[in-house]
N, C-alpha and C positions, 0 to 999 in steps of 0.2 A: 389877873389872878385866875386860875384855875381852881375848880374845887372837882375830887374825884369823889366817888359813892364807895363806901367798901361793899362787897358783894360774896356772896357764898356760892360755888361753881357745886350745880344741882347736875347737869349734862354734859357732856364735850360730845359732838359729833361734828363732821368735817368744818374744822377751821373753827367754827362757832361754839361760844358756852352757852346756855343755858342756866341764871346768875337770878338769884332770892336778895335783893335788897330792903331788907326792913317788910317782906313781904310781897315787894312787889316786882313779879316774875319776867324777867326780859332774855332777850335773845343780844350777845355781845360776840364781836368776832375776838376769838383767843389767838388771833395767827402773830402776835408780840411775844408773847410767852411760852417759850420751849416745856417740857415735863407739865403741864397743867392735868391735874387730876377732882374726879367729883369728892367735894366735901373742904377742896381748896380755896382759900379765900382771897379773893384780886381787888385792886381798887380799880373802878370801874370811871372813864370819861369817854363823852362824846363815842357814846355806842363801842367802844372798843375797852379789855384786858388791859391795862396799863401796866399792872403791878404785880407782883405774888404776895400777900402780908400776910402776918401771923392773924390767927383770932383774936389775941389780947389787943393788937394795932386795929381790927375790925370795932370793936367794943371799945378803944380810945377815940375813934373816929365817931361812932355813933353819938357816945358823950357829948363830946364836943359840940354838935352840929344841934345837938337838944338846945344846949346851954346857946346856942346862938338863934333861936326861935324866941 
């Protein structure tokens, strides 16, 4: 099983995002994801853009991973 992080895209510049997960700031290559824009929100694995999600899917994911703490 895989588990991804949902992420908030703060940056794009060449190829890489620049991604706020829960606060904490990372460098993710976006080169998966065509149209990726800042304030977009991706689910994030293994250092790479996996995904495009809504916010509401970012905020179910968060839930989720509380309730499993």
């Amino acid at each position: 099983m895989c588990v991804g992080l949902p992420a908030r895209v703060m940056k794009i510049q060449n190829g890489m995002a620049l991604v706020d997960a829960s606060g904490a700031k990372r460098e993710v290559s976006a080169a998966l994801i065509d149209e990726l824009d800042p304030g977009d929100y991706v689910m994030v694995h293994a250092g790479m853009a996996i995904a495009k999600i809504t916010d509401n899917d970012a905020d179910e994911t968060d839930d989720i991973l509380e309730e499993l703490e």
